[in-house]
C-alpha positions in Angstrom: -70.7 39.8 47.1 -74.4 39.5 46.1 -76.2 39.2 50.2 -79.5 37.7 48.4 -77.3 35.0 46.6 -75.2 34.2 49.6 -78.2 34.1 51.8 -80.2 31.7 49.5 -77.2 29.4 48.8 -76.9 29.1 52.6 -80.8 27.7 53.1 -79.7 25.3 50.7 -76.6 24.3 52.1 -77.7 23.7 55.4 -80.4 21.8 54.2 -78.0 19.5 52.5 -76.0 19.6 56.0 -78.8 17.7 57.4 -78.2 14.5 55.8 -74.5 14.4 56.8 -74.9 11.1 58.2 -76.7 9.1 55.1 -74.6 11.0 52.7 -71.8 9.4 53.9 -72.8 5.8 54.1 -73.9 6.1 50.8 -70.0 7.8 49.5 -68.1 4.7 52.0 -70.8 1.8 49.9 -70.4 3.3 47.0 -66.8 3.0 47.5 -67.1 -0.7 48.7 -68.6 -1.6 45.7 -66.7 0.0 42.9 -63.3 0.6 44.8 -61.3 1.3 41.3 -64.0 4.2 40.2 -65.6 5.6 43.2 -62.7 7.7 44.5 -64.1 11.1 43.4 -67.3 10.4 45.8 -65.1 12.3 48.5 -66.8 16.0 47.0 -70.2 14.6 48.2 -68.4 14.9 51.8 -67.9 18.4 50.8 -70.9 20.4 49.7 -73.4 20.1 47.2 -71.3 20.8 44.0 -74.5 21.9 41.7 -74.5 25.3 44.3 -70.9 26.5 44.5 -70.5 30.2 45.2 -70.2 32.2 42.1 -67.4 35.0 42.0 -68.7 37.9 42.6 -66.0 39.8 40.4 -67.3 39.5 36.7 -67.1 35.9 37.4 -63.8 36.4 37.2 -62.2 32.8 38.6 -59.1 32.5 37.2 -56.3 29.5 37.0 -52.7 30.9 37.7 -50.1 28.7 36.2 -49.9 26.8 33.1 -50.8 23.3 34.2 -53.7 21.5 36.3 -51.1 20.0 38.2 -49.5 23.3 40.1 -52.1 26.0 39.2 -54.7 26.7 41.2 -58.1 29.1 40.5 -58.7 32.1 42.4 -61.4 35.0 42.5 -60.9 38.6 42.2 -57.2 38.7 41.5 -57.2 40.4 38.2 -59.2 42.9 39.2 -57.1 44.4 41.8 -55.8 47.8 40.5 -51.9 47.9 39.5 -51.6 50.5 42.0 -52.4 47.9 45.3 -49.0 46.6 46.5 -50.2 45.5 50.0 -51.6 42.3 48.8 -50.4 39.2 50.8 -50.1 35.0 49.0 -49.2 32.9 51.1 -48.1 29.1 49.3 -46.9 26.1 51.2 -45.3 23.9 48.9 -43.5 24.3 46.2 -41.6 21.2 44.8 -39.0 22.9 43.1 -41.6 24.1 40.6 -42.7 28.1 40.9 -44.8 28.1 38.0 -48.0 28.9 40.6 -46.1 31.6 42.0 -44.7 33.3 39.0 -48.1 33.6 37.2 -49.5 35.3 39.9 -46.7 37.6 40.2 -46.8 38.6 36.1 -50.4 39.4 36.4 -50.8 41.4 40.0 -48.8 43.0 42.2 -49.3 41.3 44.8 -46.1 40.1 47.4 -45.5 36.5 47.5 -44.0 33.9 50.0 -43.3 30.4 49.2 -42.5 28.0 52.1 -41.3 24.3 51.8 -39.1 22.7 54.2 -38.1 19.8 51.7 -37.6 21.9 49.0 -34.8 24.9 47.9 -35.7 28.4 46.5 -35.4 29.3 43.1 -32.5 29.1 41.0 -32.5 32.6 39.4 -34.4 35.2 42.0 -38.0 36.1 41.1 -39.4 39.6 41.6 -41.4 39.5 44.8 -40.9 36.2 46.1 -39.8 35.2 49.2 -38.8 32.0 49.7 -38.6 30.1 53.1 -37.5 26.5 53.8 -39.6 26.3 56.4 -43.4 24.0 56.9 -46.4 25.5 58.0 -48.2 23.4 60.6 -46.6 20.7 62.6 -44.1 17.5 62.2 -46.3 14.5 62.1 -46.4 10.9 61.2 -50.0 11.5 59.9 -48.6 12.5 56.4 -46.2 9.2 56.1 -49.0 7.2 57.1 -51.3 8.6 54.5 -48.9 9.0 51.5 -49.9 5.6 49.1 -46.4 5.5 47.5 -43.9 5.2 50.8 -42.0 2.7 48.6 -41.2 5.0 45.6 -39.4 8.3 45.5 -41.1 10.9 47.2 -39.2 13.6 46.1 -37.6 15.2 42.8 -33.5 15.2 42.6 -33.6 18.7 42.6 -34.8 18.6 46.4 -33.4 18.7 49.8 -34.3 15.2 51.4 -34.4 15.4 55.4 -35.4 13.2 57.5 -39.1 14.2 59.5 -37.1 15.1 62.9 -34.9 17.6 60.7 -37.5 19.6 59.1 -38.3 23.0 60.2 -41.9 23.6 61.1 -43.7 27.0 62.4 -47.0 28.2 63.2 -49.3 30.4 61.0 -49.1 32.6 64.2 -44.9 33.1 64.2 -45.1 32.7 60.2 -47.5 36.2 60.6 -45.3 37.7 63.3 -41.5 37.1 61.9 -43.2 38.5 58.2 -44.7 41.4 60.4 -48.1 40.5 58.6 -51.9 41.0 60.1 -53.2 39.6 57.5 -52.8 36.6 54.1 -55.6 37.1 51.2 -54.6 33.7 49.7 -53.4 30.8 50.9 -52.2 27.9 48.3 -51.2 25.0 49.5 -50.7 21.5 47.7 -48.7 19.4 50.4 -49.5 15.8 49.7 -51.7 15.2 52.7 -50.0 17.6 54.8 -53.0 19.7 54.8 -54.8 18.1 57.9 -51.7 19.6 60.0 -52.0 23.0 58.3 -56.0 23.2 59.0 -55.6 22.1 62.7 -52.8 25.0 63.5 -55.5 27.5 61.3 -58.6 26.8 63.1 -57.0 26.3 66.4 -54.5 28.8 66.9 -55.0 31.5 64.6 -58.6 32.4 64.0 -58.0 36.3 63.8 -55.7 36.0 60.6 -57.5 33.5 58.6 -57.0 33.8 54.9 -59.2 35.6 52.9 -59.6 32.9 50.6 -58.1 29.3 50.0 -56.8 27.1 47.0 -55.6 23.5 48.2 -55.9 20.1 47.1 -57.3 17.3 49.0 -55.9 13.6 48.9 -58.5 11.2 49.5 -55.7 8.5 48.7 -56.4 5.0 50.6 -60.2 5.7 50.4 -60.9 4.1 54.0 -63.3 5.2 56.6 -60.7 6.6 58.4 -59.6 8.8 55.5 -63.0 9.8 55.1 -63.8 10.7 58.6 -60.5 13.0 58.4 -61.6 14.8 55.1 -65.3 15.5 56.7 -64.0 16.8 59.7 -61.9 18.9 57.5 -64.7 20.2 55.2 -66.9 20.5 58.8 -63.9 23.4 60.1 -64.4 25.4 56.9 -67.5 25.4 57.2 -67.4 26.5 60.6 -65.3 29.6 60.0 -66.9 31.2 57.6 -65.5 29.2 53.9 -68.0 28.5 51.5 -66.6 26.6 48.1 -66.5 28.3 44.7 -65.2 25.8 42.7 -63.8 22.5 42.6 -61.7 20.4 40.1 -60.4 16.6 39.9 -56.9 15.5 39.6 -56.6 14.0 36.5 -54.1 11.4 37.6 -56.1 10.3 40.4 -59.4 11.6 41.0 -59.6 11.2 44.9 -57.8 14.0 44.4 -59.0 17.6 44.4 -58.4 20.9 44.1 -60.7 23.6 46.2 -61.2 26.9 46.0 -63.1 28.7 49.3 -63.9 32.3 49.8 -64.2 33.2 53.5 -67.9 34.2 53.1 -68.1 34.7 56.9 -66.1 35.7 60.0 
């Protein structure tokens, strides 16, 4: 990584850390006023988007998976050398779809580990996957409470339905220690507002292992204050251990939505 670039993108993001406070009043009015077409505001809670991070490998940012809906863009992958077998992707949630996981896999050698506790592993086994029915983070009412559609079907047929009590949930920490890993270079994650929980056991518990880099998306889904304050504290505890944003992208279904990608820039 380029120290010049990093160091001048950082006077400017600071600088535009400074007006925290008007910037959002100005996202929650502009919500207010135009409720139906404001909801991708939430990235000016993020960082200024005209300065993301370039990718210091050729500019090599690169979606794995055929869809905007399960792939996600990372940096550097493809330029790992066919040799390297010690690289570690971690992805929380899978929905009975591995199309993330299995593009990754046909294009590096890296080792990968899947883990969704409402969810079952693959049908047919896939080379280098591991698959756990397990949730990172911790069982909370948080994600009910935030999920828009509690009166539709949460789930595909071709998942395991538990109630919340009977879900298993584990640390990053005993995730790391049961997989006898020091360390995850990527961590995916698209978890329908189950993030919060997964950021809170990261940057409490686990601050020695944080992944090298991060591809998740954000639900911004009820567009209230309260939302809002969660999503900037969020963004705030990146920022705060060392992330800085390379790229974002809007759901196309709903574009309080968002897909992220960070690079831990600092540690």
């Amino acid at each position: 990584m380029n120290q010049t670039i990093v160091y001048n993108l950082e006077l400017i993001w600071h600088k535009w850390k400074q007006n925290e406070l008007q910037r959002t009043y100005n996202v929650l009015l502009e919500y207010a006023l135009s409720p139906k077409t404001a909801g991708e505001s939430v990235v000016k809670l993020a960082y200024p988007e005209s300065y993301a991070l370039p990718c210091s490998y050729n500019g090599s940012l690169k979606r794995y998976g055929t869809t905007r809906d399960t792939g996600k863009f990372l940096c550097g992958l493809d330029k790992l050398s066919p040799e390297t077998n010690n690289c570690i992707i971690y992805s929380l949630g899978s929905g009975g779809s591995f199309d993330f996981e299995e593009s990754v896999l046909k294009q590096t050698q890296c080792q990968m580990y899947t883990f969704d506790c409402t969810s079952s592993q693959p049908k047919n086994p896939i080379h280098r996957l591991y698959f756990d029915k397990v949730c990172l983070g911790e069982a909370s009412r948080l994600q009910e409470y935030l999920y828009p559609y509690a009166n539709q079907p949460r789930k595909p047929s071709n998942m395991t339905v538990k109630p919340e009590d009977e879900l298993l949930y584990k640390s990053l920490r005993q995730i790391l220690r049961e997989n006898n890993h020091t360390v995850v270079h990527v961590l995916k994650m698209d978890i329908e507002g189950g993030e919060y929980s997964v950021f809170v056991d990261l940057f409490t518990n686990n601050k020695v292992n944080l992944p090298y880099q991060i591809a998740f998306e954000s639900h911004w889904w009820h567009r209230d204050i309260y939302h809002a304050l969660l999503h900037q504290q969020m963004f705030a505890e990146l920022w705060k251990n060392g992330y800085r944003f390379l790229q974002h992208e809007y759901n196309s279904f709903d574009r309080a939505c968002v897909e992220w990608t960070l690079l831990r820039v600092y540690c």
